[in-house]
Phi, psi and omega in degrees: 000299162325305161332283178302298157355308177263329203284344163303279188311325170298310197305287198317305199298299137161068164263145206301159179077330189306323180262008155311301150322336175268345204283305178309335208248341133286334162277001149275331158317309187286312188304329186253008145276332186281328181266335153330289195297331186280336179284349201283286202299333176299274189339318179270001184231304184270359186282299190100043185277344204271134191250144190304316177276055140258321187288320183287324144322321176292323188284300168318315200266353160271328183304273172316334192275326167322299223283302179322335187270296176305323201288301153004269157356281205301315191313314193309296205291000000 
Protein backbone atom coordinates (compact mmCIF):
# COMPACT_ATOMS: atom_id res chain seq x y z
CA UNK A 1 0.00 0.00 0.00
CA UNK A 2 2.81 2.23 1.04
CA UNK A 3 4.26 1.49 -2.52
CA UNK A 4 1.64 2.39 -4.41
CA UNK A 5 0.77 5.27 -2.15
CA UNK A 6 4.08 7.11 -3.02
CA UNK A 7 4.93 5.60 -6.56
CA UNK A 8 1.16 7.79 -6.91
CA UNK A 9 2.54 11.06 -5.87
CA UNK A 10 5.78 10.60 -8.10
CA UNK A 11 2.96 9.91 -11.02
CA UNK A 12 0.99 13.17 -10.06
CA UNK A 13 4.98 14.97 -10.03
CA UNK A 14 5.70 13.56 -13.44
CA UNK A 15 8.89 11.50 -12.47
CA UNK A 16 10.02 9.15 -14.96
CA UNK A 17 8.72 5.50 -14.20
CA UNK A 18 6.64 6.23 -11.69
CA UNK A 19 3.89 4.80 -13.07
CA UNK A 20 5.11 1.67 -13.66
CA UNK A 21 5.67 1.59 -9.88
CA UNK A 22 2.08 2.25 -9.43
CA UNK A 23 1.16 -0.25 -11.74
CA UNK A 24 3.55 -2.97 -9.56
CA UNK A 25 2.08 -1.70 -6.64
CA UNK A 26 -1.24 -2.04 -7.48
CA UNK A 27 -0.93 -5.48 -8.72
CA UNK A 28 0.60 -6.53 -5.55
CA UNK A 29 -2.50 -5.16 -3.66
CA UNK A 30 -4.77 -6.66 -5.84
CA UNK A 31 -2.68 -10.15 -5.85
CA UNK A 32 -2.73 -10.35 -1.80
CA UNK A 33 -6.45 -9.50 -1.36
CA UNK A 34 -7.16 -12.48 -4.04
CA UNK A 35 -5.20 -14.60 -2.52
CA UNK A 36 -5.91 -13.27 1.08
CA UNK A 37 -9.70 -14.06 -0.27
CA UNK A 38 -9.25 -17.75 -1.84
CA UNK A 39 -7.50 -19.00 1.50
CA UNK A 40 -10.46 -17.77 3.99
CA UNK A 41 -13.09 -19.15 1.36
CA UNK A 42 -10.81 -22.42 0.90
CA UNK A 43 -10.67 -22.86 4.79
CA UNK A 44 -14.22 -22.26 5.25
CA UNK A 45 -15.65 -24.63 2.47
CA UNK A 46 -13.30 -27.52 1.63
CA UNK A 47 -11.43 -27.39 4.81
CA UNK A 48 -14.19 -27.12 7.22
CA UNK A 49 -11.86 -24.61 9.82
CA UNK A 50 -14.88 -22.30 10.23
CA UNK A 51 -16.98 -22.74 13.19
CA UNK A 52 -20.26 -21.42 12.99
CA UNK A 53 -19.74 -18.39 15.18
CA UNK A 54 -16.91 -17.54 12.81
CA UNK A 55 -19.09 -17.79 9.69
CA UNK A 56 -21.42 -15.59 11.56
CA UNK A 57 -18.78 -12.95 12.36
CA UNK A 58 -17.42 -13.05 9.20
CA UNK A 59 -20.78 -12.56 8.00
CA UNK A 60 -21.55 -10.01 10.50
CA UNK A 61 -18.35 -7.84 9.76
CA UNK A 62 -19.84 -7.68 5.52
CA UNK A 63 -22.92 -6.80 6.90
CA UNK A 64 -21.49 -3.79 9.06
CA UNK A 65 -19.14 -2.79 6.05
CA UNK A 66 -22.09 -2.61 3.57
CA UNK A 67 -24.27 -0.47 5.89
CA UNK A 68 -21.04 1.61 6.90
CA UNK A 69 -20.44 2.12 2.98
CA UNK A 70 -24.08 2.87 2.35
CA UNK A 71 -24.06 5.45 5.34
CA UNK A 72 -21.06 7.00 3.71
CA UNK A 73 -22.86 7.11 0.64
CA UNK A 74 -25.59 8.84 1.91
CA UNK A 75 -23.58 11.62 4.11
CA UNK A 76 -22.00 12.89 0.27
CA UNK A 77 -25.44 13.61 -0.72
Amino acid sequence: MFAMLSSAALWFNGVNYAGVLLLLGMATVIGGACLWFKDVVTEGTMLGLHSRPVQECLSLGVSLFIVTEAMLFMSVF
